[in-house]
N, C-alpha and C positions, 0 to 999 in steps of 0.2 A: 581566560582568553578562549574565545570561540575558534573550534577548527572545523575547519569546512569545507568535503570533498564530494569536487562534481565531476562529472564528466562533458563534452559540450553540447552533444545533443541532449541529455536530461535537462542544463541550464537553459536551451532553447526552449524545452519545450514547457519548463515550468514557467517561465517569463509569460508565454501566449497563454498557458494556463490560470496565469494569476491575473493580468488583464479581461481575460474570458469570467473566469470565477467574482471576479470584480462587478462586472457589468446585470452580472447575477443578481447577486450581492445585492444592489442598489435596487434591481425592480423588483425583488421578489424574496422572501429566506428562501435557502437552496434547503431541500428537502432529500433525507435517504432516497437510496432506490429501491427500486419495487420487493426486492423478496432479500430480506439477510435473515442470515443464520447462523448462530456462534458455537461450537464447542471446545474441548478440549483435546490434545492431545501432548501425549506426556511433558506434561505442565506447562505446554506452551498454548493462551489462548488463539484462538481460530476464529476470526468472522467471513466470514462469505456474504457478497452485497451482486444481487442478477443486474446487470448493465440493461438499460432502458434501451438500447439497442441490440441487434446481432452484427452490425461489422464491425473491422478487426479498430477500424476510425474510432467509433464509438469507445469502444471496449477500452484502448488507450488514452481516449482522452477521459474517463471514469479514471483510469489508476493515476493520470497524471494531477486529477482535481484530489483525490484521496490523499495524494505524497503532499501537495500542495497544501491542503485543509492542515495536515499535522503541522508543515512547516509554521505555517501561521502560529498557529493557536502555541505552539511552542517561544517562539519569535515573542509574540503580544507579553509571555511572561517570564521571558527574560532566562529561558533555558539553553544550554549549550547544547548541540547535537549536530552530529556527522552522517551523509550519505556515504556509502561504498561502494564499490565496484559488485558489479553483479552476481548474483550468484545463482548458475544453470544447474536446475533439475533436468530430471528426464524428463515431465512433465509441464511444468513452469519455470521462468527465471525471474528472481525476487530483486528486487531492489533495498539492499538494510540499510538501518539506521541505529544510532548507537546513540541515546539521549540521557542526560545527568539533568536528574530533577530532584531536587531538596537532598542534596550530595550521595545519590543512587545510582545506580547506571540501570538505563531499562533497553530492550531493545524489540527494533519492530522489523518487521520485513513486510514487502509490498508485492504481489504478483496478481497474473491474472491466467484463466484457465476459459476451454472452451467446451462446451458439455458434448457429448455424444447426437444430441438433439439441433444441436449447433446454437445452444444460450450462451454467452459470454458470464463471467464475474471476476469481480476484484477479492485477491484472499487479502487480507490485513491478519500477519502474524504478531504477538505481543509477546515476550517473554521476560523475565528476570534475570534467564541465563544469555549465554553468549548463541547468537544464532548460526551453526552451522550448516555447510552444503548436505551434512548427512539428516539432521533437523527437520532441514525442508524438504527432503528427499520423501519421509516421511510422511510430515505435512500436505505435500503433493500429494502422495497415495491418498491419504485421507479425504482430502479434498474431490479428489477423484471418485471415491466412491460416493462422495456425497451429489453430486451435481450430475449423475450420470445420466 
Protein backbone atom coordinates (compact mmCIF):
# COMPACT_ATOMS: atom_id res chain seq x y z
CA UNK A 1 0.00 0.00 0.00
CA UNK A 2 1.17 3.46 -1.00
CA UNK A 3 1.37 6.20 1.72
CA UNK A 4 1.22 9.54 0.60
CA UNK A 5 1.99 12.92 2.32
CA UNK A 6 1.17 16.26 1.13
CA UNK A 7 0.69 19.34 2.11
CA UNK A 8 -1.94 21.70 0.15
CA UNK A 9 0.06 24.12 -1.33
CA UNK A 10 2.86 21.56 -2.55
CA UNK A 11 -0.37 19.53 -4.12
CA UNK A 12 -1.35 22.86 -5.77
CA UNK A 13 1.65 23.56 -7.01
CA UNK A 14 2.57 20.00 -8.32
CA UNK A 15 -0.97 19.74 -10.15
CA UNK A 16 0.19 23.28 -12.33
CA UNK A 17 3.59 21.74 -12.40
CA UNK A 18 2.60 18.54 -13.94
CA UNK A 19 0.15 20.21 -16.55
CA UNK A 20 3.08 22.82 -17.38
CA UNK A 21 5.77 19.90 -17.54
CA UNK A 22 3.20 18.01 -19.71
CA UNK A 23 2.68 20.69 -22.32
CA UNK A 24 6.62 20.45 -22.40
CA UNK A 25 6.56 17.14 -22.76
CA UNK A 26 4.59 16.96 -25.92
CA UNK A 27 6.52 19.98 -28.06
CA UNK A 28 9.85 19.42 -27.15
CA UNK A 29 12.26 16.51 -24.45
CA UNK A 30 12.68 18.91 -21.60
CA UNK A 31 16.33 19.27 -21.20
CA UNK A 32 18.88 19.69 -17.87
CA UNK A 33 19.61 23.14 -17.00
CA UNK A 34 22.42 25.11 -17.90
CA UNK A 35 25.16 24.22 -15.25
CA UNK A 36 24.97 20.94 -12.72
CA UNK A 37 27.30 19.79 -10.58
CA UNK A 38 27.46 16.62 -8.31
CA UNK A 39 29.51 15.66 -5.33
CA UNK A 40 29.61 14.17 -2.14
CA UNK A 41 29.16 14.73 1.12
CA UNK A 42 29.49 12.30 3.97
CA UNK A 43 27.83 9.63 1.73
CA UNK A 44 25.10 11.48 0.87
CA UNK A 45 25.12 12.36 -3.06
CA UNK A 46 24.69 16.21 -3.90
CA UNK A 47 23.62 17.53 -7.33
CA UNK A 48 23.44 21.15 -7.94
CA UNK A 49 21.25 22.19 -11.41
CA UNK A 50 21.72 26.63 -12.05
CA UNK A 51 17.93 27.72 -12.82
CA UNK A 52 17.60 29.28 -16.33
CA UNK A 53 16.40 32.08 -14.49
CA UNK A 54 17.25 34.50 -11.51
CA UNK A 55 13.70 35.03 -9.92
CA UNK A 56 12.49 33.65 -6.92
CA UNK A 57 9.28 32.41 -9.71
CA UNK A 58 11.74 30.75 -11.78
CA UNK A 59 13.72 29.17 -9.19
CA UNK A 60 10.52 27.55 -7.69
CA UNK A 61 8.86 26.53 -10.39
CA UNK A 62 12.82 24.53 -11.41
CA UNK A 63 12.30 22.68 -7.72
CA UNK A 64 8.60 22.16 -8.36
CA UNK A 65 9.42 20.47 -12.12
CA UNK A 66 12.46 18.45 -10.25
CA UNK A 67 9.99 16.93 -7.26
CA UNK A 68 7.54 16.41 -10.13
CA UNK A 69 10.02 14.63 -12.74
CA UNK A 70 11.03 12.12 -9.58
CA UNK A 71 7.35 11.67 -8.72
CA UNK A 72 6.65 10.42 -12.27
CA UNK A 73 9.49 8.32 -13.23
CA UNK A 74 8.75 6.65 -9.66
CA UNK A 75 4.85 6.45 -10.36
CA UNK A 76 5.52 4.89 -14.22
CA UNK A 77 7.35 1.95 -12.15
CA UNK A 78 5.26 1.15 -9.76
CA UNK A 79 7.40 2.34 -6.66
CA UNK A 80 6.01 3.39 -3.28
CA UNK A 81 7.19 6.86 -1.73
CA UNK A 82 6.22 9.47 0.67
CA UNK A 83 6.70 13.55 0.60
CA UNK A 84 7.29 15.20 4.17
CA UNK A 85 7.00 18.01 5.89
CA UNK A 86 9.73 20.32 5.39
CA UNK A 87 12.75 20.54 6.67
CA UNK A 88 14.43 24.25 7.54
CA UNK A 89 18.15 24.83 7.25
CA UNK A 90 19.63 28.00 8.00
CA UNK A 91 20.37 28.23 4.67
CA UNK A 92 17.79 26.17 2.52
CA UNK A 93 14.44 24.27 3.38
CA UNK A 94 14.30 20.82 1.62
CA UNK A 95 11.45 19.09 0.83
CA UNK A 96 12.13 14.77 1.55
CA UNK A 97 11.20 11.99 0.27
CA UNK A 98 11.43 8.59 1.51
CA UNK A 99 11.12 5.78 -1.68
CA UNK A 100 11.09 1.69 -1.45
CA UNK A 101 12.67 0.48 -4.68
CA UNK A 102 13.14 -3.45 -5.18
CA UNK A 103 12.37 -3.62 -1.13
CA UNK A 104 15.15 -0.81 -0.12
CA UNK A 105 14.44 2.38 1.22
CA UNK A 106 16.25 5.31 -0.45
CA UNK A 107 15.84 8.79 0.28
CA UNK A 108 16.02 12.16 -1.49
CA UNK A 109 15.50 15.69 -0.31
CA UNK A 110 14.87 18.71 -2.66
CA UNK A 111 15.81 22.47 -1.93
CA UNK A 112 16.86 25.39 -3.52
CA UNK A 113 19.68 28.01 -2.78
CA UNK A 114 20.56 31.57 -4.01
CA UNK A 115 24.22 32.43 -4.69
CA UNK A 116 25.81 35.56 -3.52
CA UNK A 117 25.84 36.77 -7.24
CA UNK A 118 22.15 36.38 -7.07
CA UNK A 119 22.18 32.72 -9.49
CA UNK A 120 19.44 30.53 -8.15
CA UNK A 121 19.71 26.40 -8.16
CA UNK A 122 18.02 23.27 -7.17
CA UNK A 123 20.13 20.98 -4.73
CA UNK A 124 18.71 17.16 -5.20
CA UNK A 125 20.11 15.25 -2.02
CA UNK A 126 20.18 11.23 -2.47
CA UNK A 127 21.03 9.15 0.36
CA UNK A 128 20.79 5.46 1.72
CA UNK A 129 20.55 6.68 5.04
CA UNK A 130 17.76 8.47 6.76
CA UNK A 131 17.87 12.31 5.88
CA UNK A 132 18.11 14.54 8.78
CA UNK A 133 17.75 18.50 9.71
CA UNK A 134 21.39 18.17 10.98
CA UNK A 135 22.45 16.19 7.25
CA UNK A 136 21.11 19.04 5.46
CA UNK A 137 22.36 21.44 7.73
CA UNK A 138 25.65 20.27 6.40
CA UNK A 139 24.67 19.79 2.99
CA UNK A 140 23.53 23.54 3.00
CA UNK A 141 27.11 24.70 4.09
CA UNK A 142 28.32 22.65 1.36
CA UNK A 143 26.23 23.76 -1.06
CA UNK A 144 26.93 27.17 -0.04
CA UNK A 145 30.50 27.11 -0.59
CA UNK A 146 29.98 25.77 -3.71
CA UNK A 147 27.66 28.28 -5.70
CA UNK A 148 29.16 31.35 -3.99
Amino acid sequence: MRKIIFNKKFLAVVGICLSVAGGFAIKQKITTKASDNSFEVNGMNVSIQQCEGKSEEIMEEDLDETISNEVMALEEKGHNYEIGDTIETEEVDFVPMTKEIDDETAYNAFGTITSKSGNNYVIVVKSEKELTQDNLETVAEAVKEQVK
